[in-house]
N, C-alpha and C positions, 0 to 999 in steps of 0.2 A: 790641514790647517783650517783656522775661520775664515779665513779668506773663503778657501777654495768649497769647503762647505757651502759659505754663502752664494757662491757663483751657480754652486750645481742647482738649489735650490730657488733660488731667483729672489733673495733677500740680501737686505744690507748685513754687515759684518755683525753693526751693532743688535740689530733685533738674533742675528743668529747666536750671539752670544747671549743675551736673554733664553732664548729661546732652551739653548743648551743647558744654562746653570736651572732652568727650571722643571727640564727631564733626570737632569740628574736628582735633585730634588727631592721628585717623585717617585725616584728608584727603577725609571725605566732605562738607564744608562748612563753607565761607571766612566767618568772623567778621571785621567792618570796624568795628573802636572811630571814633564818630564825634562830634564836639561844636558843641555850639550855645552861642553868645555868651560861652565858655570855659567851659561846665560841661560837664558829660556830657550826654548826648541817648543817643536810641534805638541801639541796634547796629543794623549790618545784616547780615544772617545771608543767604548764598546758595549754595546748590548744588552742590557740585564734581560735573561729570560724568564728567570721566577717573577720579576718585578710587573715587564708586560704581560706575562700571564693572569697575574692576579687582578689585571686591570680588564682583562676579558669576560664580560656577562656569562652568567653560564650556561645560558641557553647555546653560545657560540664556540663551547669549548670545546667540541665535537668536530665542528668544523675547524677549528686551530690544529685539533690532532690529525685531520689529515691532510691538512697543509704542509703540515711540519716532519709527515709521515712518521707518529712514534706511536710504538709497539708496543711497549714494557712499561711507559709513565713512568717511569723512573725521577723523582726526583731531579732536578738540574744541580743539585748542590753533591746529590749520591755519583753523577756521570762523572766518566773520565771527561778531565778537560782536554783538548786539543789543541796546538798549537796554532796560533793564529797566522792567517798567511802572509807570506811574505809580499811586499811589494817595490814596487821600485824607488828611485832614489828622489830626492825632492827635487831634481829638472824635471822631470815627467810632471807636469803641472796635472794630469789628469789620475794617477797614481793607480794605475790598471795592477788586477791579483793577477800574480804570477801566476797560480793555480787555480784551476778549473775546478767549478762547484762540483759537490758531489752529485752520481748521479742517481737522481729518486727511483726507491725502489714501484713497480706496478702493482697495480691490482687491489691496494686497501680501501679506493673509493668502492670501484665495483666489488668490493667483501661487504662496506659495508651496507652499499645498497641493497645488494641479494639478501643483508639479514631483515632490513625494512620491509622488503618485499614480501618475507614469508611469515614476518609479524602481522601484514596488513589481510595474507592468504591465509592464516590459521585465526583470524578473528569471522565471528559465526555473520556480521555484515556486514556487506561490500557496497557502501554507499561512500562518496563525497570522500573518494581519493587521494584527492591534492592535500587536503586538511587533513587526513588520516595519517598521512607521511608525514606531513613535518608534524604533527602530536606525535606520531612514535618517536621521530628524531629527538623533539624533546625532551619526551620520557625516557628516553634512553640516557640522554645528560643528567636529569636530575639522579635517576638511579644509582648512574657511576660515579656520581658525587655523597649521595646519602649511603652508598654501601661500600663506598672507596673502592672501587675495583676500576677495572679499564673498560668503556664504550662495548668491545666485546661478550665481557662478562654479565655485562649489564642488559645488551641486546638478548644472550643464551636466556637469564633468569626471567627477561620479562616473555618471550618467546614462550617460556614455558606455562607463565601465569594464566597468556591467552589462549594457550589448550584447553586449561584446565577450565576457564569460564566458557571457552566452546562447546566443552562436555556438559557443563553444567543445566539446572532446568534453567538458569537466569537467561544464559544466553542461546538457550534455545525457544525463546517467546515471539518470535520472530519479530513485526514492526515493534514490537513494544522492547526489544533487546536494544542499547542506545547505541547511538553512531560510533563508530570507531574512535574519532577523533573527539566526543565526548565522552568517550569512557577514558581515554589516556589523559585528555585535560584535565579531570575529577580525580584521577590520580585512583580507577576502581582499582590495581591492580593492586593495590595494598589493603583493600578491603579481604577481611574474614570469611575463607572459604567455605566455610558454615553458611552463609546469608548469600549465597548465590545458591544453595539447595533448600532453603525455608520452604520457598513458596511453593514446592514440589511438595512438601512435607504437609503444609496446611490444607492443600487441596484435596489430597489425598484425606486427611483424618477431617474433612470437612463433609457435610451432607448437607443436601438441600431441601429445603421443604416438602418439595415432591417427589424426590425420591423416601424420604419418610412416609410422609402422605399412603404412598404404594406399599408402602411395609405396614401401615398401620390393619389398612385394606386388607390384606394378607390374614395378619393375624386375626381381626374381626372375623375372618369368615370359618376358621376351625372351630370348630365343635367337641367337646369333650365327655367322651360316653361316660 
């Protein structure tokens, strides 16, 4: 009830009834007007989870995934629904679930730190840590947003990107190769892997004065019987 809404929360009925018609509103939760023996009875007040998701920046949707511990992203409109728990009867002023939450599965955080960890150990420099992690963390959201896959798949493809500029002549220039957490802010990893082996290439067909200099030298001094 709004009543008891209101009590748990420490506001009057009135604002909590504001408060309510203007979530639902917003589409962060489905108000279901419901009657008993033709009068009014309790509302039932539940949850939209598409609606609070899409209200999540997305820098932070990484972290809602494992909050929430999901695996698959599956759509909330594609899951099976689940029946809502029961609870007890309107004397119970406090109206406690019968049923015990479910219990979270382990180990998704520590998976998905180990994969930050070895993004930040297969990058060619290990400067300014703190910043380097949450840039991968970042990158790792935007990814799985622009290539629609899950935090995982996103983490595997950019993991591999920063082999590959580890191998490269770019990120082998040592101080002049950019911070960890500047190259993921720049967003290089979407950069054309052609232009992380240019500057190998130009140096290489490049000559310097003095080394011509030495070749001219050379040639001057043969003699032609």
């Amino acid at each position: 009830s709004v009543k008891y809404i209101a009590s748990e929360v420490g506001v009057s009925e009135r604002h909590c009834r504001t408060v309510l018609n203007r979530l639902a509103a917003d589409g962060l939760i489905i108000i279901t007007r419901r009657r008993a023996g033709g009068s009014q009875a309790t509302n039932k007040y539940d949850i939209n989870p598409e609606g609070c998701i899409a209200c999540v920046p997305a820098q932070r949707l990484a972290t809602l995934r494992r909050l929430v511990r999901s695996t698959d992203c599956t759509p909330c409109s594609l899951q099976t629904a689940q029946p809502a728990p029961k609870t007890r009867t309107r004397e119970n002023s406090k109206q406690e679930q019968l049923l015990k939450p479910p219990t979270e599965p382990q180990g998704s955080t520590d998976s998905d730190a180990e994969q930050h960890r070895q993004i930040y150990a297969a990058y060619p420099r290990h400067v300014g840590r703190g910043r380097a992690m949450d840039a991968i963390e970042k990158a790792i959201v935007r990814i799985a947003v622009e290539r629609e896959t899950t935090t995982t798949g996103a983490a595997v493809w950019l993991l591999a990107k920063v082999r590959d500029y580890a191998a490269s002549p770019a990120g082998q220039r040592g101080e002049y190769t950019p911070h960890p957490s500047t190259w993921m802010n720049q967003e290089r990893y979407t950069d054309d892997p052609n232009e992380w082996k240019r500057g190998e290439a130009d140096r290489r067909n490049r000559r310097t004065d003095s080394e011509w200099a030495g070749k001219d030298d050379h040639l001057t001094s043969i003699t032609v019987e």
